[in-house]
Wavefront OBJ file of the C-alpha trace (Angstrom):
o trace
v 106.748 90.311 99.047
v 109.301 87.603 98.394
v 112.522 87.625 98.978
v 114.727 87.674 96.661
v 118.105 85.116 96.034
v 121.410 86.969 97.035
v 122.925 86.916 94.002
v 119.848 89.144 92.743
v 120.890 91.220 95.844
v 124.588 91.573 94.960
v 123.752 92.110 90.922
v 121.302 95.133 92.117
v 123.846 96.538 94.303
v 126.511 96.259 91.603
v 124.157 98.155 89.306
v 123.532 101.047 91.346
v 119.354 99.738 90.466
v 116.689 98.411 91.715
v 115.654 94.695 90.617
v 112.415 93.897 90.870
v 110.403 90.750 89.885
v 106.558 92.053 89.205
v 103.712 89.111 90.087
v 100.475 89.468 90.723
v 97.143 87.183 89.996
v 98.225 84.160 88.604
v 101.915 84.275 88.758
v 100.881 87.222 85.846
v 101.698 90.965 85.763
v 97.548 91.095 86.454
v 97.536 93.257 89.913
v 96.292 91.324 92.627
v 92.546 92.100 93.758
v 92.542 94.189 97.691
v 89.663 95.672 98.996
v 89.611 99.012 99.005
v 88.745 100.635 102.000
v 87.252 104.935 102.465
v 86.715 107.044 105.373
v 85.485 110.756 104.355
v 84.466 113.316 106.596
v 83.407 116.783 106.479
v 85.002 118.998 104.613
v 87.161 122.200 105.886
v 86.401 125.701 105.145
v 89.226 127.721 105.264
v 88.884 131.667 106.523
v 91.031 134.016 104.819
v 90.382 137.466 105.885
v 92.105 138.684 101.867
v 91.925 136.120 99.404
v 95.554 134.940 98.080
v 97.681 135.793 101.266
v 96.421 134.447 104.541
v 98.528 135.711 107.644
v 100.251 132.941 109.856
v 97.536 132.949 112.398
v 95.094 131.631 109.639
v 97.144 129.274 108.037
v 98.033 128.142 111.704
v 94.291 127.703 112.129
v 93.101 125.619 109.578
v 95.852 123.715 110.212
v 94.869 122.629 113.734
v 91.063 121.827 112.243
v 92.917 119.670 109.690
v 94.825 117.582 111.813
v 91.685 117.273 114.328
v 89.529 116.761 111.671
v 92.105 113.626 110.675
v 92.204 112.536 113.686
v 88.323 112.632 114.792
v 87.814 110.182 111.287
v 91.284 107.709 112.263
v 89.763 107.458 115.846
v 85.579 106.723 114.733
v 87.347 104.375 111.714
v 90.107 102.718 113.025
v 87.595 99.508 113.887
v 86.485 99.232 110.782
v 89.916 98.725 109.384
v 90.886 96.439 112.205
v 93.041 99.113 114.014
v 91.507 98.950 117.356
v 94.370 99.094 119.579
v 96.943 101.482 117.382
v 96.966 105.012 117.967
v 97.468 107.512 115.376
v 100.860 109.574 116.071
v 101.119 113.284 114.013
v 103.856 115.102 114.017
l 1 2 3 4 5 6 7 8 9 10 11 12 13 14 15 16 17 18 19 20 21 22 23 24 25 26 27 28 29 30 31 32 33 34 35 36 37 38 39 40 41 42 43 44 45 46 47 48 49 50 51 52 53 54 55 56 57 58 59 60 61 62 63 64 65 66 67 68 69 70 71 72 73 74 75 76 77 78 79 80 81 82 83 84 85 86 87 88 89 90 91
């Protein structure tokens, strides 16, 4: 991200918009190429006692294997993404 000249600054803020300058590859509006980087894990079942209206307890439930789930894959991937020594913070 550049940044940008003040002027540019004041004009944006004087137009109540956002100015933006789009580069990419080549000084061109080609996107630049990243590598793209997956972690999948096992999907979540949920239990629902009646189809179409789970009680609180349920929806309560799945979401605690969610957000272990999430953070079982952050913690085994985190090395991989060259996140060793950040910790994943949920609330």
């Amino acid at each position: 991200q550049l940044p940008l000249p003040a002027w540019v600054q004041e004009l944006s803020r004087r137009l109540r918009a956002s100015i933006i300058f789009p580069f990419g590859r080549f000084g061109m509006l080609v996107p630049r190429k990243l590598p793209l980087l997956y972690a999948i894990g096992a999907p979540i079942l949920g239990r629902a006692s009646t189809p179409g209206s789970p009680s609180t307890d349920e929806i309560e439930q799945v979401h605690s294997d969610v957000v272990s789930a999430v953070r079982d894959l952050y913690d085994f991937y985190k090395g991989f993404y060259g996140w060793d020594t950040r910790s994943l913070c949920m609330e």
